[in-house]
ZASEKOL-987423 format. One line per 4 residues: number of its first residue (from 1); their letters; for each residue x, y, z of C-alpha. Coordinates in steps of 0.2 Angstrom, whole numbers. Layout:
N
NUM = a = X:Y:Z | ...
END
This chain:
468
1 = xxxx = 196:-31:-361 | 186:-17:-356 | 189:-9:-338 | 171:-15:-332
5 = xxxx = 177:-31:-338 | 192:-31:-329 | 186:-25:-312 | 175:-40:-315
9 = xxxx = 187:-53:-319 | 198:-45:-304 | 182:-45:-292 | 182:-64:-296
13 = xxxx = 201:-68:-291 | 202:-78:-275 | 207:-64:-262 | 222:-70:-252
17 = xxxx = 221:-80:-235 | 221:-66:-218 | 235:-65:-208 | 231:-68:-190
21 = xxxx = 229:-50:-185 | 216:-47:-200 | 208:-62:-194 | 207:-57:-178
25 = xxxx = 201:-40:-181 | 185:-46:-190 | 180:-61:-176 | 180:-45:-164
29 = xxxx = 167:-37:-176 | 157:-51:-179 | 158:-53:-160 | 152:-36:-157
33 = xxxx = 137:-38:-169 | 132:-59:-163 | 114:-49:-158 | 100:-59:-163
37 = xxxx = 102:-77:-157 | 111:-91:-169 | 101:-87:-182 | 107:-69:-183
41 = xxxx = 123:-73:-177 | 127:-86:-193 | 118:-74:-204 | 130:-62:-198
45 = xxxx = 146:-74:-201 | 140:-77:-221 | 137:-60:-224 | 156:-53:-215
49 = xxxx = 165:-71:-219 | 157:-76:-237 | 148:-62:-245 | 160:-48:-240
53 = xxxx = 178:-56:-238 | 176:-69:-245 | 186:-78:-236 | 176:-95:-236
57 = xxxx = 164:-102:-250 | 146:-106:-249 | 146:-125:-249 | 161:-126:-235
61 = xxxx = 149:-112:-225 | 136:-125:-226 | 144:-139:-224 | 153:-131:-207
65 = xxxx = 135:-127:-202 | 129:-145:-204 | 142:-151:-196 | 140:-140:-180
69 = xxxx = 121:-143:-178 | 124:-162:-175 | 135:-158:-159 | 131:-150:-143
73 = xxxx = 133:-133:-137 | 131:-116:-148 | 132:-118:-167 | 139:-100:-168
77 = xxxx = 153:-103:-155 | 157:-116:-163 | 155:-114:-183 | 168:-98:-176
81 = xxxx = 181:-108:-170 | 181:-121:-185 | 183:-109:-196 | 195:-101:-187
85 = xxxx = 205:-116:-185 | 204:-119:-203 | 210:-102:-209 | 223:-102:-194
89 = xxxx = 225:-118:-187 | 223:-121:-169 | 227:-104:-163 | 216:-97:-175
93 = xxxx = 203:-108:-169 | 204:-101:-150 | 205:-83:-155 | 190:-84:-163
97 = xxxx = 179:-94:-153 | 188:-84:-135 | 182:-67:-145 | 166:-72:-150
101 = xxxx = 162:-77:-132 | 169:-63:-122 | 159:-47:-127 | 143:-56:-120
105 = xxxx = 153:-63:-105 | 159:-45:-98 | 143:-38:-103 | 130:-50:-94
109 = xxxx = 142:-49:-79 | 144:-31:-77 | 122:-34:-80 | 125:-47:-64
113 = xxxx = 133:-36:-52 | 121:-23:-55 | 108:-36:-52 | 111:-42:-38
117 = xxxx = 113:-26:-31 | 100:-17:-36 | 88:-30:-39 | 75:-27:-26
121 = xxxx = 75:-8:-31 | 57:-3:-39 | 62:3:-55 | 76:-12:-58
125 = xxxx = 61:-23:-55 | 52:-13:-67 | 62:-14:-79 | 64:-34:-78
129 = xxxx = 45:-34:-75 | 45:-27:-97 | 58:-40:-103 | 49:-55:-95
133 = xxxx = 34:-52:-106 | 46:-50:-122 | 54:-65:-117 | 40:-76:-115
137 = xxxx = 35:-70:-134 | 53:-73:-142 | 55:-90:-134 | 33:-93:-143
141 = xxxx = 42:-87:-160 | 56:-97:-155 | 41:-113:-157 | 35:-107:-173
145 = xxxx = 53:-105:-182 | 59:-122:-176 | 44:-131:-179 | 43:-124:-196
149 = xxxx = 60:-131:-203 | 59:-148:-191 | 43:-154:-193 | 40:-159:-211
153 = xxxx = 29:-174:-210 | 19:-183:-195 | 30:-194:-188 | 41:-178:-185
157 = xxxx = 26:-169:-177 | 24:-186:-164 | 39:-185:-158 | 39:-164:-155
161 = xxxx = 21:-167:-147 | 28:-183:-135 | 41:-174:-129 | 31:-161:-125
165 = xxxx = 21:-171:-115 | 35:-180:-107 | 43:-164:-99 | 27:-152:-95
169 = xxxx = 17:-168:-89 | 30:-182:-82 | 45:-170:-79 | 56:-184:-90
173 = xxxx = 76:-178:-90 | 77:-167:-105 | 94:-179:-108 | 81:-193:-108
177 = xxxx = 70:-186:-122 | 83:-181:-132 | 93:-200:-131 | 77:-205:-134
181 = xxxx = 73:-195:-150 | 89:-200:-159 | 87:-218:-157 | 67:-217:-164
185 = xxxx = 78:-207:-179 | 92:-219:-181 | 83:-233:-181 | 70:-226:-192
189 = xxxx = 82:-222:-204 | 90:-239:-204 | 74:-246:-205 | 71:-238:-222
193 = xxxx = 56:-228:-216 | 51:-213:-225 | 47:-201:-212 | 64:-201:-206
197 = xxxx = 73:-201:-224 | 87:-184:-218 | 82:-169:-231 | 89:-154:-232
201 = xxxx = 87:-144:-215 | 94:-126:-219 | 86:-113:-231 | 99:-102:-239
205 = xxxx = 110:-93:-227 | 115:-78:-237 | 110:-72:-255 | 129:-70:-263
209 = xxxx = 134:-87:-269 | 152:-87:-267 | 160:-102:-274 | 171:-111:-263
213 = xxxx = 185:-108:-279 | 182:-89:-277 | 186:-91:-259 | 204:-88:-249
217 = xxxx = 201:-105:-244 | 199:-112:-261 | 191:-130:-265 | 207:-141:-255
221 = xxxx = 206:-147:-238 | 222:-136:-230 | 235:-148:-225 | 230:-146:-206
225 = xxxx = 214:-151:-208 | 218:-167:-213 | 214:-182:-201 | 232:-187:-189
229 = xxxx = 227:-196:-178 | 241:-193:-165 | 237:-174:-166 | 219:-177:-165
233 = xxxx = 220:-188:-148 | 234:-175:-143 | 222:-160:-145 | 209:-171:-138
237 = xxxx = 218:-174:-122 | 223:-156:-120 | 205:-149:-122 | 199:-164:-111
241 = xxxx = 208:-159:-100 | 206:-141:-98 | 189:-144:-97 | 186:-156:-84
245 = xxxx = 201:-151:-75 | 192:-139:-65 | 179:-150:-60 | 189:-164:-55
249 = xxxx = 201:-152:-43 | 185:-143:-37 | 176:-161:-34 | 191:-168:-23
253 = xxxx = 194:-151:-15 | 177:-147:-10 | 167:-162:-10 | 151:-165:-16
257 = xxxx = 136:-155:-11 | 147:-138:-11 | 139:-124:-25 | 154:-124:-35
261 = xxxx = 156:-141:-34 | 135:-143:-44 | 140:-129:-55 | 154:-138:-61
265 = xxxx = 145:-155:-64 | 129:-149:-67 | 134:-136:-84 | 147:-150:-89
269 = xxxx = 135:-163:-92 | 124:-148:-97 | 137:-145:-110 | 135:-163:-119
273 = xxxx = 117:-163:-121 | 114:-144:-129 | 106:-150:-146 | 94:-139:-154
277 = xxxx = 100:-122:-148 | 99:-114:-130 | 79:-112:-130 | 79:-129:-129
281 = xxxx = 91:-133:-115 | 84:-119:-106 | 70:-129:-99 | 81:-141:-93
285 = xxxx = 92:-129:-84 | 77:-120:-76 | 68:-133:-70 | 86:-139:-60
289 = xxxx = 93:-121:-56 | 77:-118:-48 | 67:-134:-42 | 81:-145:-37
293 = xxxx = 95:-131:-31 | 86:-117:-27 | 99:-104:-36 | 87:-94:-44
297 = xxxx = 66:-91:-42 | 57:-93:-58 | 55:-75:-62 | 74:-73:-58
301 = xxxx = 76:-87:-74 | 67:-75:-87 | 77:-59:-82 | 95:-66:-85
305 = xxxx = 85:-72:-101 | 80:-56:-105 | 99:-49:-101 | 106:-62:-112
309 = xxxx = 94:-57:-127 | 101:-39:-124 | 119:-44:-123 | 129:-47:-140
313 = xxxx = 136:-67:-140 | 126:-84:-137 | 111:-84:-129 | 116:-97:-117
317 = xxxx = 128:-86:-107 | 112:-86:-96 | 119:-100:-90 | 134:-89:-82
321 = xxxx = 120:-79:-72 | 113:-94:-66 | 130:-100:-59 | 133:-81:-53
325 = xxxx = 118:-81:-43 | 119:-98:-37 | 134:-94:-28 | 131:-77:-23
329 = xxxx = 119:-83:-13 | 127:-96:-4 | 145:-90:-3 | 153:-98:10
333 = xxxx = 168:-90:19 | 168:-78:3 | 158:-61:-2 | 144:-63:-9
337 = xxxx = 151:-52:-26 | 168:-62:-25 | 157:-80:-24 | 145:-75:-37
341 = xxxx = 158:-70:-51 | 169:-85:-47 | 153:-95:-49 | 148:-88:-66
345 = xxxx = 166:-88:-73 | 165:-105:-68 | 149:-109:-77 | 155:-101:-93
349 = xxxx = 170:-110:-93 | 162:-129:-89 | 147:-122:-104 | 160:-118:-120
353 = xxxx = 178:-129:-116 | 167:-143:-124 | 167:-133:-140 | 184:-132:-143
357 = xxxx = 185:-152:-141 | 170:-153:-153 | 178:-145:-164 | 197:-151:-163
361 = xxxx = 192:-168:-161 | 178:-172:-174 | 181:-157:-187 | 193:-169:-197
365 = xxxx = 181:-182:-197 | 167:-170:-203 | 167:-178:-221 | 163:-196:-214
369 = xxxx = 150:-190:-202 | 141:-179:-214 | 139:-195:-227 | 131:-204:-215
373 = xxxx = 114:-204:-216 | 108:-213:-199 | 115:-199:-191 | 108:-186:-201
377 = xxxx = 90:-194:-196 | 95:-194:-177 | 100:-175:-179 | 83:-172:-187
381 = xxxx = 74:-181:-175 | 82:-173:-161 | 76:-156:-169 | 59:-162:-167
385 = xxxx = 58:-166:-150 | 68:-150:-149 | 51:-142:-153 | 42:-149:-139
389 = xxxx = 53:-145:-127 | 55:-126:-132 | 37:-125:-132 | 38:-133:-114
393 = xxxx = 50:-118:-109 | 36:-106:-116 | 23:-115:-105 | 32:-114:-91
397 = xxxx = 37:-93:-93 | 19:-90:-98 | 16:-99:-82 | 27:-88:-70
401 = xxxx = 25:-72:-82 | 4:-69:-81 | 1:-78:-66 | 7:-74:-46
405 = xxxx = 5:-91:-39 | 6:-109:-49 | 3:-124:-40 | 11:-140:-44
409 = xxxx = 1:-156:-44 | 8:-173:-43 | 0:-190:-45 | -1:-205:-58
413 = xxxx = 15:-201:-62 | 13:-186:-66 | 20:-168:-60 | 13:-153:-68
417 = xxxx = 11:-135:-65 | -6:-126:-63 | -8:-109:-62 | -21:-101:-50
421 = xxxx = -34:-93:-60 | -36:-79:-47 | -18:-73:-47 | -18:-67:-66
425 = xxxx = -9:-51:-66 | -17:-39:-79 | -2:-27:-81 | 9:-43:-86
429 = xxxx = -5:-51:-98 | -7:-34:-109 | 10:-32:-108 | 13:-47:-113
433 = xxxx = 0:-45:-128 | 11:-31:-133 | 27:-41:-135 | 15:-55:-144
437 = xxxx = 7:-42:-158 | 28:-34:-157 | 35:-49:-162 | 21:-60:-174
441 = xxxx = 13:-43:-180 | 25:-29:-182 | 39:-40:-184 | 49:-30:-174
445 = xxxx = 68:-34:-170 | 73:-44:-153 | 83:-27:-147 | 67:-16:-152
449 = xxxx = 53:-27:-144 | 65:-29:-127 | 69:-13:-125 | 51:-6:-129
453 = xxxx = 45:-19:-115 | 58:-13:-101 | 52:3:-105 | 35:-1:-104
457 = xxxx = 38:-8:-87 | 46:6:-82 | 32:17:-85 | 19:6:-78
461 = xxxx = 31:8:-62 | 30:27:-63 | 12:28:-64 | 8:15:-51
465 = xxxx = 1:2:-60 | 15:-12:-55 | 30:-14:-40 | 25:-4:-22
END
């Protein structure tokens, strides 16, 4: 054998399985580099995990992936902790969904504290003034790269286009739409329709095709990962209980009505109706945190939006300045700082304990769900409607980013927000041209077209054009 021949031949051997503290050094990278929303987030798990250590195959990658886009929550959280908990078990599983998670949870909370702060200063509302306008034009691509991969037929496009209609027009739950969505999929699939037939819903992740016999984790289920049922309700009891826990004591304690008290409750049920990624659960949340509890003003929304997209780790950490501004603002006998980081530790707790129980409950299970095919339709039509509620949440920014003053009309059932023609701002609309022509033209990366917007704002500050 030749020495290219052997390099080859070596290259090919399965590496061995990390230990722990291996393991736990490369979650903190991938941590550090979860820039980018799921999409580069995942990317960035196939190219650390598969491609370069080869700790996991192609085909399991998928099928963790799969398995992860038919629960709630973040996909990324949670593809990280079942992965974890396969290489390591349990412990391996917190390690790395608690690492994957805290870089963005430091970050956007050191971000909350200066906000707060500072926010009312000119150049810090400058600066927010810039990331609205690239917000609103990420959350429009946002439209075009679901709606690409969920609507393949017209059926598909019927449901995206009436839920649309039912959250922009009627204000329907987003809960609602979404129940509704998966029972038009489940049923079409068990009705034998066409349209809701379950295809494949993921392009190829990565370019290195790593068989899963090439991998540390080989072809074998690992003896943990086999289905025990008094583990499973064990594990299913603990994490239950951790993450309700807190709601429960805060409920009894403090009663309903109190802000930690609709924190807790509110982001729990949040937390089980997260399908489709955080743009879509986004709408939801804006529409409560700032119609029905007054936590945050709609321009507030898109700048902890905008600190999210900067900050490394999901982009629904937003949620955590939601809950910190919620209760910074009504604080009770505490300081408004203390109130405020209670609150938005509070929030990310209720928002990511449900992905641990996801995962240590149903991950056994995987192979049964994944083979069923009514499901796979539910998930698929579930995507759709997904569609029309991100671009709902588009609306609704382009709403609040190029307009001062939007009315709301209600009548027939309906209530729906109208902007007032006469309040177009024309710094925020060529601004937000830029980030449009940035992001669809250029192609320009999240970090690139955010930062260039802030400082975009900020020189429209110094010159006059915006702020007092």
């Amino acid at each position: 054998m030749t020495g290219s021949e052997t390099q080859r031949a070596n290259a090919a051997d399965p590496p061995p399985l990390p230990t722990l503290g291996e393991a736990t050094r490369v979650w903190a990278r991938i941590a550090l580099l979860s820039f980018g929303g799921p999409a580069g987030q995942i990317a960035v798990m196939h190219r650390i995990l598969v491609e370069e250590k080869r700790w996991i195959g192609e085909n399991r990658f998928l099928h963790v992936l799969n398995f992860c886009m038919l629960l709630p929550g973040p996909e990324a959280t949670q593809m990280c902790i079942y992965i974890g908990w396969l290489l390591h078990r349990t412990l391996g599983g917190i390690i790395a969904g608690v690492l994957f998670v805290l870089p963005g949870i430091v970050a956007l909370m050191a971000l909350s504290w200066v906000y707060a702060i500072y926010g009312n200063v000119g150049f810090v509302e400058a600066l927010f003034f810039g990331l609205k306008a690239a917000v609103f034009a990420i959350v429009v691509q946002a439209v075009f790269r679901i709606g690409g991969r969920a609507l393949r037929n017209a059926a598909m496009v019927a449901v995206a286009a009436a839920s649309f209609v039912a959250i922009f027009v009627f204000d329907i739950p987003f809960p609602l739409i979404i129940a509704a969505a998966a029972l038009i999929g489940f049923v079409g699939a068990r009705a034998g329709w066409a349209a809701f037939q379950p295809g494949n819903g993921h392009g190829e992740v990565g370019s290195a095709r790593v068989s899963d016999a090439d991998s540390a984790l080989g072809e074998t289920v690992p003896d943990h990962a086999r289905p025990a049922r008094a583990h499973t309700l064990r594990m299913a009891a603990i994490t239950l209980g951790l993450w309700l826990g807190p709601t429960a004591i805060l409920l009894g304690v403090l009663g309903l009505g109190h802000v930690f008290t609709d924190i807790a409750l509110f982001f729990s049920a949040m937390a089980v109706v997260t399908f489709g990624g955080a743009y879509a659960v986004l709408a939801w949340v804006a529409q409560e945190a700032v119609g029905t509890f007054g936590w945050l003003a709609p321009g507030e929304m898109l700048d902890g939006l905008g600190m999210a997209e900067t900050t490394p780790g999901p982009l629904i950490m937003v949620t955590q300045f939601v809950g910190f501004m919620g209760a910074f603002r009504d604080p009770g006998d505490l300081a408004p700082l203390v109130a405020g980081t209670l609150g938005g530790l509070l929030t990310t707790w209720v928002t990511f304990a449900p992905c641990f129980l996801w995962i240590f409950l149903g991950a056994p299970h995987v192979e049964r769900l994944r083979e069923n095919r009514a499901l796979s339709a539910a998930l698929a039509a579930i995507t759709a409607a997904v569609v029309g509620v991100v671009l709902n949440l588009a609306m609704w920014f382009g709403l609040h980013v190029l307009f001062k003053e939007v009315e709301t009309f209600t009548g027939l059932g309906m209530r729906l927000d109208v902007p007032v023609a006469a309040t177009l701002d024309p710094a925020a609309a060529a601004l937000t041209v830029f980030a449009l022509i940035a992001v669809f033209r250029l192609r320009l990366g999240i970090v690139s077209v955010l930062g260039g917007s802030a400082a975009i704002g900020v020189a429209l500050y110094g010159v006059g054009a915006i702020g007092g």
